[in-house]
N, C-alpha and C positions, 0 to 999 in steps of 0.2 A: 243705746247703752251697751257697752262692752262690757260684760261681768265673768267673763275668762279667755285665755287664749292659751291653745293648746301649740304648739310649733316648732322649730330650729331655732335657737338661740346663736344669732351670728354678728354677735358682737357684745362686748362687756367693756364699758368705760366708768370704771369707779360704782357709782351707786347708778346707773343708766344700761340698760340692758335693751338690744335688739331681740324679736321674735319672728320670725317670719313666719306667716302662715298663710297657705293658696298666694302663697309667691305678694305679698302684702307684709313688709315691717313694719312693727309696732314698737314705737320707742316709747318702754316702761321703766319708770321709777319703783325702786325697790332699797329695802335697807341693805347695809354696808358688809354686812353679816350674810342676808340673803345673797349677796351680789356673789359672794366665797364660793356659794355651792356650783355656781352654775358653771359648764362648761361652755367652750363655744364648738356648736356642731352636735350638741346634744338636742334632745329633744326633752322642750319645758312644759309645765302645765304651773298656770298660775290665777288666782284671784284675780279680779281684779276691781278697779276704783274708777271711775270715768269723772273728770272735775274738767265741767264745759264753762269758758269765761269767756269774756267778749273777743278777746284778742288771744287766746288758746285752748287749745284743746290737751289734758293732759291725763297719762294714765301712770295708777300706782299699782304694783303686782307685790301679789301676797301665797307664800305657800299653803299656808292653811286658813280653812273658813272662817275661825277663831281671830286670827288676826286680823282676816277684812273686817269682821262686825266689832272690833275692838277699836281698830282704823274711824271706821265710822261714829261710832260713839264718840271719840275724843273728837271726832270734825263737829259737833253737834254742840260741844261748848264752846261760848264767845270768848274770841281772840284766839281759838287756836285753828289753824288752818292745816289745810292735808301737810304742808313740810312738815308741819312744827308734829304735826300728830305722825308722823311717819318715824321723826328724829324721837318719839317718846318708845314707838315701838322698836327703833335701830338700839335702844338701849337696856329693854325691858321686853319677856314674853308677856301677852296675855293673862297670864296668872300670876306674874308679878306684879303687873300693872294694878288688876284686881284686888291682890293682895295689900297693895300700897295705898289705894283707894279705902277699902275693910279696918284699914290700920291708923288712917288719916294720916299717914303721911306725905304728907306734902315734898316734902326733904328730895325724894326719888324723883320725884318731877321736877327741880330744879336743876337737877344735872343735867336737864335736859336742852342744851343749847337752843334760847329762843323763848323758852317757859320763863318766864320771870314768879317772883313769890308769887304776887296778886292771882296771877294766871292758875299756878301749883296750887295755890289754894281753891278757885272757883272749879278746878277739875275735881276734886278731891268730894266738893257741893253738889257740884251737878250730874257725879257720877255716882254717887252714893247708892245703893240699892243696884243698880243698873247692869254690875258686874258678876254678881253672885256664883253666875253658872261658870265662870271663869275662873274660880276662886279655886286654890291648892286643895283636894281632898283630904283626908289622911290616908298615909300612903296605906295602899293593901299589899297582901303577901303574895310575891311574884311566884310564876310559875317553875321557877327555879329553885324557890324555896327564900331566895333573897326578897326585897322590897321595890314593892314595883315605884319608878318616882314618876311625877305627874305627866311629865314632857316624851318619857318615853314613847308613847303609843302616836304622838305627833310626829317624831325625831323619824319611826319606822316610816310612817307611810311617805313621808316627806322624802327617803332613801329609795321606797317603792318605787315612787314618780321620778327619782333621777335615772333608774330602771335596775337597781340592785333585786336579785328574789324576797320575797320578804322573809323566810327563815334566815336568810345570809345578811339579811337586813335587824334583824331583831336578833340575832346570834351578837353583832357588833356593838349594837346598843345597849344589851345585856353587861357583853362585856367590860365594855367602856365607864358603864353604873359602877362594874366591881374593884375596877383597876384605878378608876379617877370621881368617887366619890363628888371631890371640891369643883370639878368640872360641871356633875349632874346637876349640883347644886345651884347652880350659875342660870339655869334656864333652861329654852329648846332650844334655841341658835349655840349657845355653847356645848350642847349635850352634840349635837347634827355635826358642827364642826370638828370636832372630837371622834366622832363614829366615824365620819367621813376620812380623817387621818390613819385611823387605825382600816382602813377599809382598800383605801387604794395602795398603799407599801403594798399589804398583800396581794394583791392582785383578784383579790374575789372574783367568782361566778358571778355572772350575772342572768 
C-alpha cells in the first residue's frame, strides 16, 4: 500500500501528474484544481489512495489528510467509485462537502459529473453523522484582528509543502482573505489558487 509519495514532480498532463521518487515514477490522479499548484521540477508531497483491481493498479494523490479520508468516505458509498468521488472533491473542499451532507443537500452532489439524483441522495444517507469533524466552525478572530476563515490553515501548509516560508506563506493568505473575500469563500482550492497568484507575480522568498 502506497499512502504518500514524497518526490520531483516531472510531468503534469491535465488531472495526471508524474512523481518520481529513488529514480521510480508514480503516475497520480489528482483533482483539476490540485493539478494548478504543481510545478514541474518541483518537489511534491501528497496523500495518497492506492485502488488495486484485476487489470490495474491506480493511484489518487491529495494535498491534505482531510481530503484522503474525505476521498474515502465518499468510495465507501455504493455506486460511487474513486473517479466519481475524486470529481466530488475536484469541485467541493472537505467542508463544503461536509457542509452539504449537515444541510442534506443533495443539489451540490449533482453537479457533480457522474453523481446522478439517486446517488446525490444515497451520499447525503450514508454520510450523515460521518463528516462532522469536517464541518465549517464558526469562524474565530484571526490574529490580525480580521476572521480567521476555515481553509486558511490548510491553504498555508499546502504553500509550506510547495516550499513558500510559512510567514510568507500565511502573510499571502491573510492577504488574499482581505483583498478577495468572494474568493475565500469559494473553498481551499480557490483560496491556494488565489494565494498562489498573488505570491508568484511577486516573487517571494522562499
Amino acid at each position: 500500500m502506497i499512502a504518500s509519495l514524497r518526490g520531483t514532480c516531472i510531468d503534469i498532463a491535465g488531472s495526471s501528474v508524474v512523481v518520481e521518487c529513488a529514480g521510480v515514477g508514480y503516475l497520480v490522479t489528482v483533482t483539476p484544481a490540485h493539478a494548478l499548484t504543481l510545478r514541474h521540477g518541483a518537489e511534491v508531497f501528497l496523500r495518497t489512495a492506492m485502488i488495486v483491481r484485476e487489470d490495474e493498479h491506480l493511484l489518487f494523490g491529495f494535498e491534505s489528510t482531510d481530503a484522503l479520508r474525505v476521498f474515502d468516505l465518499l468510495r465507501s458509498v455504493s455506486g460511487v467509485g474513486p473517479k466519481s468521488a475524486l470529481g466530488v472533491l475536484g469541485q467541493m473542499d472537505p467542508s463544503q462537502i461536509a457542509n452539504a451532507v449537515a444541510k442534506d443537500d443533495d443539489g451540490a452532489f449533482r453537479k457533480v459529473s457522474g453523481i446522478g439524483p439517486k446517488t446525490a441522495k444515497l451520499i447525503i444517507v450514508a454520510l450523515s453523522g460521518k463528516l462532522v469533524a469536517f464541518e465549517t466552525p464558526t469562524a474565530p478572530t484571526g490574529a490580525r484582528g480580521g476572521v480567521a476563515h476555515p481553509a486558511s490553515e490548510d491553504v498555508v501548509t499546502a504553500l509550506v509543502g510547495l516550499g513558500w516560508r510559512e510567514d510568507t506563506a500565511r502573510t499571502a493568505v491573510d492577504d488574499t482573505i482581505a483583498t478577495e473575500p468572494g474568493v475565500a469563500a469559494m473553498g481551499t482550492q480557490a483560496l491556494l489558487r488565489a494565494a498562489l497568484g498573488a505570491l508568484r507575480p511577486s516573487g517571494a522568498a522562499r
